[in-house]
GUBA-258186 format. One record per residue: x, y, z of N, C-alpha, C in turn. Coordinates in steps of 0.05 Angstrom, whole numbers, plus 5000, padded with zeros to 4 digits. Each point is the difference from the previous one (the first is absolute). Layout:
BEGIN
XYZXYZXYZ ...
***
This chain:
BEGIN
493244584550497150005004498750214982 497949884982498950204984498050255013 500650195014498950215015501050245003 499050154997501550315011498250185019 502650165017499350105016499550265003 499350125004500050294993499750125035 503050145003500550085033499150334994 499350165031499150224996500650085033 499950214994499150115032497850245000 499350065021498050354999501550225018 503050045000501050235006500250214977 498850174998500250204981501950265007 502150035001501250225009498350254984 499349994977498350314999497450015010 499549875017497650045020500450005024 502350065008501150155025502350275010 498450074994500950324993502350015009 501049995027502250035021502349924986 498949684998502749844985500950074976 497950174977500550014977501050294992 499550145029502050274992502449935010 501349685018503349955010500549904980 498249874977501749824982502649865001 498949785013501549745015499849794985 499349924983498849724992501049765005 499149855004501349705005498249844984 500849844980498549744996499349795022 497349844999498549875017502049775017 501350015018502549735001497749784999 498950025029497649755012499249834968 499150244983498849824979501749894974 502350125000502049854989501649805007 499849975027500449765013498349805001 496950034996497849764993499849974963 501350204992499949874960503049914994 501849995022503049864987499349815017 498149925019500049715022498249744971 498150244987497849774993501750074966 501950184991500849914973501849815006 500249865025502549845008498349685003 498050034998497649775005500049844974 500150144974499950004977497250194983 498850135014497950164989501550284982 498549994978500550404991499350155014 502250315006498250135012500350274993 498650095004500450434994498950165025 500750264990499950185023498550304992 497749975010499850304999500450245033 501750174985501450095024498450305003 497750015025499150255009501250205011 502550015009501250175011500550244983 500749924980501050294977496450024984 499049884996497549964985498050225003 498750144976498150255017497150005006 498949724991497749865009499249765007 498349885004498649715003499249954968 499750234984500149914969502449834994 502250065002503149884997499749655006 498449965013500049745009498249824978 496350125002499949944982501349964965 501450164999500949994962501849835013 502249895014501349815013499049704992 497749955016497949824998500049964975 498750254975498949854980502249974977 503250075012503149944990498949714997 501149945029502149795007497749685000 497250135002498149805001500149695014 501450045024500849865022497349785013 501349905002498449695014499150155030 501550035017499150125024501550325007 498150095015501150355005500749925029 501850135014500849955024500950285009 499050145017500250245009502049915030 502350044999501349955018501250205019 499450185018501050185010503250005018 501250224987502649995012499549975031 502349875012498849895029502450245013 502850034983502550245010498650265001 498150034979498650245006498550075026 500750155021499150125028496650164986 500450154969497649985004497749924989 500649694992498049835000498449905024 502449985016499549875028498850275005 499850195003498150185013497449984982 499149884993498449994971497750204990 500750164997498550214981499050034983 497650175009496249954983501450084974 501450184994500450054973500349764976 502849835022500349794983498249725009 498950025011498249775009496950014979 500450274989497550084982501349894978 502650014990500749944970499749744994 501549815034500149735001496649804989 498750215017497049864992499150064968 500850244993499150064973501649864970 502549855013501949894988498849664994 498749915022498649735010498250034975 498250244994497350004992501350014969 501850094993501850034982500249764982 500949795018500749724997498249874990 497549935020496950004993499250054982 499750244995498950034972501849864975 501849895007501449864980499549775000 498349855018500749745014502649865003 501550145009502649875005500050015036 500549805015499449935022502150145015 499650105026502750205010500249945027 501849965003501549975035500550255004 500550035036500850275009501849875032 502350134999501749975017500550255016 500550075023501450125015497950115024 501450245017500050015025496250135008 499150224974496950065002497549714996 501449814978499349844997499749785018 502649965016500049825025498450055016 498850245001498250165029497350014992 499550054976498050004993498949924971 499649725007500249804973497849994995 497249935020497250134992499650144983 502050244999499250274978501349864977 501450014995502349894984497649714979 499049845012499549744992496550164991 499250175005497050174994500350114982 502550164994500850194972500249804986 500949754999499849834970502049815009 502150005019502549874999499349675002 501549844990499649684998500749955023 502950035000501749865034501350325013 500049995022501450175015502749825017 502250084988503149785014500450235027 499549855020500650035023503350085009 500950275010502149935013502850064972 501349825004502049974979499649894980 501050034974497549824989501249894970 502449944999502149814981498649794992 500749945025500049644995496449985004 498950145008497249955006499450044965 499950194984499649944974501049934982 502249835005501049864985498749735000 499250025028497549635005497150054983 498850255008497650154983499849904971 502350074989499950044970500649674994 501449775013501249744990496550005006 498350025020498449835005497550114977 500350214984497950084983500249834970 503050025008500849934964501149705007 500549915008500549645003497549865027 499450155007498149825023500549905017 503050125013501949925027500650235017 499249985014498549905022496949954982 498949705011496650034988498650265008 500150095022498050175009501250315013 499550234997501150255011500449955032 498449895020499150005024502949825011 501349814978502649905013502250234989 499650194992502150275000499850125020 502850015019500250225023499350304988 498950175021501050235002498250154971 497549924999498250034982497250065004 498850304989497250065010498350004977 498249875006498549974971495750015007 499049984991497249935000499849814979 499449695007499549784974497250164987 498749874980498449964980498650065015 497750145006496449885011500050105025 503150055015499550065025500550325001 499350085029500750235013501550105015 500949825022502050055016503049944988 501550135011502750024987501349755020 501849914978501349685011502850085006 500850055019503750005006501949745005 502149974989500049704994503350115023 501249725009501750095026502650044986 501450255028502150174993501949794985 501750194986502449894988502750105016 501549885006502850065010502050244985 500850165004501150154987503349874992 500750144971502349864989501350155026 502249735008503050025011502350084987 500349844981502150014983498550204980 501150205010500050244973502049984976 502049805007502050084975499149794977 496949775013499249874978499350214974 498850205009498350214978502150134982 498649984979501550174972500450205002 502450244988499550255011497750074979 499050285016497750144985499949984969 499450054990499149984973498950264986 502850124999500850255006499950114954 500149724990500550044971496650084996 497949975006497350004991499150285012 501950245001499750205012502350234982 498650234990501150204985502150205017 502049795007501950135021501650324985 499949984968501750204995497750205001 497750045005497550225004501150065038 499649805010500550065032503250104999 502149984995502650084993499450374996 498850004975499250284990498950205010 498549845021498450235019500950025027 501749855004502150025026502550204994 501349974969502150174997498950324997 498249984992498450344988498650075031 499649935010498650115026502150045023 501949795001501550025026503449944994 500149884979502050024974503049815013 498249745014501249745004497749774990 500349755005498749884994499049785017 498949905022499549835013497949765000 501249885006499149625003498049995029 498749805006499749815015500149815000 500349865022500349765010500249975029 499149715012499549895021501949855011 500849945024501349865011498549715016 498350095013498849865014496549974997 497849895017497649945005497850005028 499850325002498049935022501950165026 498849975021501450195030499449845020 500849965021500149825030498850175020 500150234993499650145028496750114994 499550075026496850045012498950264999 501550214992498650284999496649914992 498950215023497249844994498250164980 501150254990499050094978500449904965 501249845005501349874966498749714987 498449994981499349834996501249714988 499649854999501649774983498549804989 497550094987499149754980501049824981 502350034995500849924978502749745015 501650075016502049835009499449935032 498650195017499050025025502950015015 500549965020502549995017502949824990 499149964976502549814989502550244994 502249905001502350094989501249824980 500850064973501849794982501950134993 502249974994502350144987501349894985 500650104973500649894977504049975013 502249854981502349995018500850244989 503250095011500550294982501349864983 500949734989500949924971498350084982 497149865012497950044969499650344992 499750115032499450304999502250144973 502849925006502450134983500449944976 498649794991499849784975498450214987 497450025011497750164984501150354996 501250125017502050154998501450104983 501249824994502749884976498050074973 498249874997497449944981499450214991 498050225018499050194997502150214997 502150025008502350204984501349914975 501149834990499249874977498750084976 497149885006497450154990499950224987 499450135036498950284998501950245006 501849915007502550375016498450185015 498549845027498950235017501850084998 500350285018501650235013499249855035 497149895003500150035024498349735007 499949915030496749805001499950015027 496849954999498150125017499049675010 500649905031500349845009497050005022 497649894985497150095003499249845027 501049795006498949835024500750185020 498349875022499250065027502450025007 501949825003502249995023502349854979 501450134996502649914990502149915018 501549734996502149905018498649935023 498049985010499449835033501549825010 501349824980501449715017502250135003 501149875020502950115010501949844977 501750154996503250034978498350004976 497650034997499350034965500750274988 499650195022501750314987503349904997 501650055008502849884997500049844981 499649744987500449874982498050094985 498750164991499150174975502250224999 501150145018502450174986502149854992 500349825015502549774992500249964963 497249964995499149904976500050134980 499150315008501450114985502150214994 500550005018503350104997502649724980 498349805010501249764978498850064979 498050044991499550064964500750284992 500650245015500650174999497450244984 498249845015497050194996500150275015 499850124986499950345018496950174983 497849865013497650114997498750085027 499450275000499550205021497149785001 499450035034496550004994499449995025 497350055013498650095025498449725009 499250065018498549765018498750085017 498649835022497750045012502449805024 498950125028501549785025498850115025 500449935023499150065017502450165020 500150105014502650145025501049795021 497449855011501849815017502349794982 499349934983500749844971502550114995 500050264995502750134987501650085020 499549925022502250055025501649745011 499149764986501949834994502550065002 502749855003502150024998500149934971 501850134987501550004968497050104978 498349985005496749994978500950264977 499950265021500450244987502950014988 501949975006502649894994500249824966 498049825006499449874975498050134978 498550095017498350174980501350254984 502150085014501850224985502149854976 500649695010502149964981498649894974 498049855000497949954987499150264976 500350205015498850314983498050045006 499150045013497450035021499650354988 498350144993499950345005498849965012 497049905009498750095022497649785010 500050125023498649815017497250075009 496649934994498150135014499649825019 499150175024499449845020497050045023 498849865005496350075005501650025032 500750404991500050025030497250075016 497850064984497850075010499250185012 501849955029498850315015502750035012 500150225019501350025019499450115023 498549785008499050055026499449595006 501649965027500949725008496150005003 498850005019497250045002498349884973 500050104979498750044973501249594987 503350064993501449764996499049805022 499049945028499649825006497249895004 497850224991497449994987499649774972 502050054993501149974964499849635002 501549985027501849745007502150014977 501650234993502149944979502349865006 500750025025502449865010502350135002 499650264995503150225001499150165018 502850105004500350185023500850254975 499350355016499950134980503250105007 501549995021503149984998501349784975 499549854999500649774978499750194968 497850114999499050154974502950204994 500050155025502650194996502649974996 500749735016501749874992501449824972 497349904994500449854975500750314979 498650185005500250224978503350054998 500550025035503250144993501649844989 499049805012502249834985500449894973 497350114986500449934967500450234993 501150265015500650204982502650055004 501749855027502349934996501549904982 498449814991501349804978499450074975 498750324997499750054975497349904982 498149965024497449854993497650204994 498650134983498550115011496649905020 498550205012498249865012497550074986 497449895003497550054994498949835030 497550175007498749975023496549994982 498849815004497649924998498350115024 498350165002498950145029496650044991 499649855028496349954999498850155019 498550185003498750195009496649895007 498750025021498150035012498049755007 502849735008499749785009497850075031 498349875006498449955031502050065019 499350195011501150085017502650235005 500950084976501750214997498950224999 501150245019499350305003501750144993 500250265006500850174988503750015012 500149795024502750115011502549774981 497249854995501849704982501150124974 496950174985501050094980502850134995 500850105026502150214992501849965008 499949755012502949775008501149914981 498149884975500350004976501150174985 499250254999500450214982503850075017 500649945013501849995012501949895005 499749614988500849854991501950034973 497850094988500450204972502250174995 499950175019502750225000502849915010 499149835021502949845015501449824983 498449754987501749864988499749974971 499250314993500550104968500549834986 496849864989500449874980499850124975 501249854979500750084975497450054983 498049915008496749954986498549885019 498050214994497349815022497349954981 499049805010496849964987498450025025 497650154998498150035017497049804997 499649905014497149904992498150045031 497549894994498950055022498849675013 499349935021499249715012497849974974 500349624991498849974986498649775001 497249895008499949835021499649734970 501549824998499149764978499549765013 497949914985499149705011501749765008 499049905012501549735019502850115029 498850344999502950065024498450045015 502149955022497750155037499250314993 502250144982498750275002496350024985 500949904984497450014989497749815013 499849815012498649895025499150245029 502750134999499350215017497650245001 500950114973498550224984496749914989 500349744986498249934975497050165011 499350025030497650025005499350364993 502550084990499850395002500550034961 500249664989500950104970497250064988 499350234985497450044979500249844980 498350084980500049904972503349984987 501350185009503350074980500449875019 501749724989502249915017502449834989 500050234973503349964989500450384987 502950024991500350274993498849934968 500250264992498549974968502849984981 502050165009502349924985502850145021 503350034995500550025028500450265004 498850214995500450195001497550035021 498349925002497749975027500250225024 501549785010500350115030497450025018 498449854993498250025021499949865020 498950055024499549885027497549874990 500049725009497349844992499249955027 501650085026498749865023500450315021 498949945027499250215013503249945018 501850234983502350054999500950235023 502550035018500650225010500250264997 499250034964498650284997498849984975 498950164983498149934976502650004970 498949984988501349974961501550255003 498550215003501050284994502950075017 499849855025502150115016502149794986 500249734988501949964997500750064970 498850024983501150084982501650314995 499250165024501450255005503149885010 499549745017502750025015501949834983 499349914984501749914974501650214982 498450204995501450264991501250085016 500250025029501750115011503349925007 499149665002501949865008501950124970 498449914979502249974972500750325005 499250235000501250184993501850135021 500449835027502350035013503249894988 497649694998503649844996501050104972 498750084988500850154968501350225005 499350185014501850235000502549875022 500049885017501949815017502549874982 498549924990502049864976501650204983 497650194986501150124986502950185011 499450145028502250205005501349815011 500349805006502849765008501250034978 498949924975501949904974501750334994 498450245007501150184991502650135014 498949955029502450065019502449854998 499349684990503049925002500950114975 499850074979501150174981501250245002 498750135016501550245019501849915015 500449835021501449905015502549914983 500049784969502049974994500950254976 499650325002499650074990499349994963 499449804988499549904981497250324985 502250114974498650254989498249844976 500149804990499549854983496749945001 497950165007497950025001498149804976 499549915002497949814978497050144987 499149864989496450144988498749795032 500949755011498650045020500450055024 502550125004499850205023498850294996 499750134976497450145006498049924996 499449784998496649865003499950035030 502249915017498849915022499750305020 502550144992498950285002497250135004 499949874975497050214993497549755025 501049744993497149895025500550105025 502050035007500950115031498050195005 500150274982498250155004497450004999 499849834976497049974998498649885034 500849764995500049815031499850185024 501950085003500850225023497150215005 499850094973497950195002496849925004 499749744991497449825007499649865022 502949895015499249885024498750135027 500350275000499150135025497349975000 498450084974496650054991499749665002 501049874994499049655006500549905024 501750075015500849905027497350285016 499350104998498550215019496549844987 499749914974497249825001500549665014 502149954997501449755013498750045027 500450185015499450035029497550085008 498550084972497150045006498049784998 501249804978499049784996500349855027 502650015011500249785022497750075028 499850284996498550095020502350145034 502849974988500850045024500850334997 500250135016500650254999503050074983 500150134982502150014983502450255016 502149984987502150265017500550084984 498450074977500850194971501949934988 501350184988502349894985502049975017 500649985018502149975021502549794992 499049854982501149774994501949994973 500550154986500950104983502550075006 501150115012503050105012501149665011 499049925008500849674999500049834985 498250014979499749864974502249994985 501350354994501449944983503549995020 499949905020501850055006501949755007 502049924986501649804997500849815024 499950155030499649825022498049825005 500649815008498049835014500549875024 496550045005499750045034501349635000 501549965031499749704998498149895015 497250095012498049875002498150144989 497349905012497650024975499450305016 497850114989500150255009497450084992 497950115020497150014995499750304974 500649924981499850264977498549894986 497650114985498149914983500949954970 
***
């Protein structure tokens, strides 16, 4: 078909400060997965890739490259933070539209800000807004522009548009989400400057890592998580195709590592087991991390498989630790389960990461530190902190919406703001973020050092005196942050009292009212 496409997204990693001092990069999967579905249609297509890019200029000179039939701004859907969708990049997305426009080249826009708010989206300039998932939805779009099949947009599922003359926006009915994932091409991974992403993975952290997906979407009800894009569906690609693409991308590229971006990896029962089966038969030995839940990984054989597989590590949305907070959440775990799943992946040589959300409706100060307590007991390997974040179409945000102001997304994720009338203000939690990190940091740190003492090992490294030197630093900052920690909360503070326990390698085995 004589047409070209020109794919894009509006994540800008240098317009989010946070991310761009971890220098992580991932190329866009979501949208490499809608330009290898529709170069599979028979259309041309290209890619301009925002993630490494240092403006919304980059797009334009893109545009007046590749001089594309249609612009399609497709937002990664693996990206967590698109789905949180941020003014930063929700500003580039619209300025990217106007971009187009001024070219007259007609532009679609796909993903999870756009699903929510297609009004905005279809006002900045956009032609169609693809609802949801959105493959096969523009792959019907584009037959029906350039051959005239479907006659009319209005018989395309899963499509928001405003016809000619009118004003109200026309939503034409849902589309089914793909089942069969192993119909889809893998990503389209060649239209992307992998040896630039390679280069800045080895010079910064000095391995090299991949992504990729296993599966589509989550089943369960946590009522703070949104799902515009798949809603309560679960799909899972088989672990043949998963190990195929595998095979491919080492091949290719020689990660060192890969970064396994979906929601929930392995949900169906024996799909962990016959993915290690699979590859221990091709004799793949690529390290890589995942995302799962604790009730999930307490399965019989899962973690077992996950180790033979090569699993390093596992994050898991333990959230809080406080049962109270988790059944607010409706997450469906018990916070014994959380501790459990931890030990048991560090049995097997697994490491852990704990996902932990702070200042959900209804959590106080005794939850907080059940949490913070959580923390110390089943010593995870890495934590991420964020704070309740209320997004459209969840009960949380039904809950809140009547207390949200004018701001009711972060500006980029370094934020941290409270947008709703929260169990304490911005200031207190962004104090208690520093505090949390500069416990489990020095926590971590004198673990790794002590077992070196312990095996007496003289063989000192450049970063065992790095961690040295944070110990102290840490050490010496947490008292002055934990003593405004307790001013912020408003509860009477016990000075530094807490410090002789901080650094001290026991742990209590229940929670224990310490600020």
């Amino acid at each position: 078909m004589s047409a070209k496409i020109l794919f894009g997204q509006s994540y800008y990693l240098r317009f989010d400060n946070k991310l761009w001092e971890a220098m992580q990069p991932y190329p866009p999967l979501g949208t490499l997965y809608a330009a290898s579905y529709i170069r599979q249609q028979g259309y041309e297509v290209a890619l301009f890739d925002a993630m490494l890019a240092d403006s919304e200029q980059r797009w334009a000179e893109k545009l007046d490259e590749e001089q594309p039939d249609y612009a399609v701004i497709y937002e990664d859907n693996f990206n967590y933070l698109s789905k949180m969708c941020l003014l930063r990049m929700r500003k580039s997305a619209f300025e990217m539209i106007r971009m187009a426009r001024e070219r007259n080249i007609p532009v679609f826009v796909c993903g999870s800000d756009a699903t929510d708010r297609a009004e905005q989206y279809l006002e900045q300039g956009a032609d169609y807004v693809l609802k949801g998932e959105g493959e096969i939805t523009l792959a019907r779009l584009l037959d029906h522009l350039i051959t005239g099949e479907p006659a009319s947009p209005m018989n395309i599922k899963s499509l928001l548009f405003k016809p000619e003359g009118m004003q109200e926006m026309v939503k034409t009915e849902d589309r089914t989400n793909i089942r069969d994932l192993d119909m889809l091409p893998f990503p389209a991974r060649d239209l992307v400057d992998m040896d630039r992403y390679k280069r800045i993975w080895q010079e910064e952290h000095g391995y090299f890592s991949v992504n990729m997906v296993t599966t589509r979407g989550c089943p369960f009800h946590c009522n703070w998580c949104a799902k515009p894009i798949w809603g309560q569906r679960y799909n899972a690609r088989s672990p043949e195709n998963v190990v195929e693409e595998m095979v491919e991308v080492k091949q290719q590229y020689d990660p060192d590592y890969i970064w396994f971006a979906d929601d929930i990896m392995g949900l169906k029962p024996r799909w962990m087991g016959k993915f290690a089966d699979l590859l221990e038969a091709q004799d793949m030995e690529i390290p890589f991390q995942c995302l799962n839940r604790p009730d999930l990984l307490l399965r019989d054989g899962d973690i077992e498989s996950l180790a033979r597989a090569g699993c390093d590590m596992v994050w898991m949305g333990a959230e809080s630790g406080s049962q109270k907070v988790l059944d607010a959440m409706e997450k469906g775990t018990k916070v014994e389960q959380i501790r459990e799943a931890a030990d048991e992946l560090h049995r097997n040589g697994i490491k852990v990461g704990f996902f932990i959300q702070f200042g959900y409706p209804g959590e106080e100060w005794e939850d907080i530190q059940k949490t913070r307590q959580l923390i110390r007991t089943a010593k995870p390997d890495d934590i991420g902190i964020s704070v309740s974040y209320p997004l459209p179409g969840t009960k949380f945000y039904e809950r809140v919406k009547e207390q949200l102001g004018s701001k009711q997304n972060w500006v980029d994720s370094e934020d941290m703001d409270m947008m709703f009338e929260g169990p304490f203000d911005t200031r207190f939690y962004r104090k208690l973020h520093t505090v949390v990190h500069r416990e489990f940091i020095v926590r971590n740190a004198l673990g790794s050092l002590w077992q070196k003492v312990k095996n007496q090992s003289l063989n000192w490294t450049r970063k065992d005196l790095k961690d040295i030197a944070r110990v102290g630093y840490h050490s010496m900052m947490f008292p002055y942050d934990r003593f405004q920690l307790s001013r912020l909360s408003r509860i009477p503070s016990d000075g530094f009292k807490e410090l002789p326990t901080f650094l001290s390698r026991k742990e209590a085995a229940t929670p224990t009212p310490q600020a």
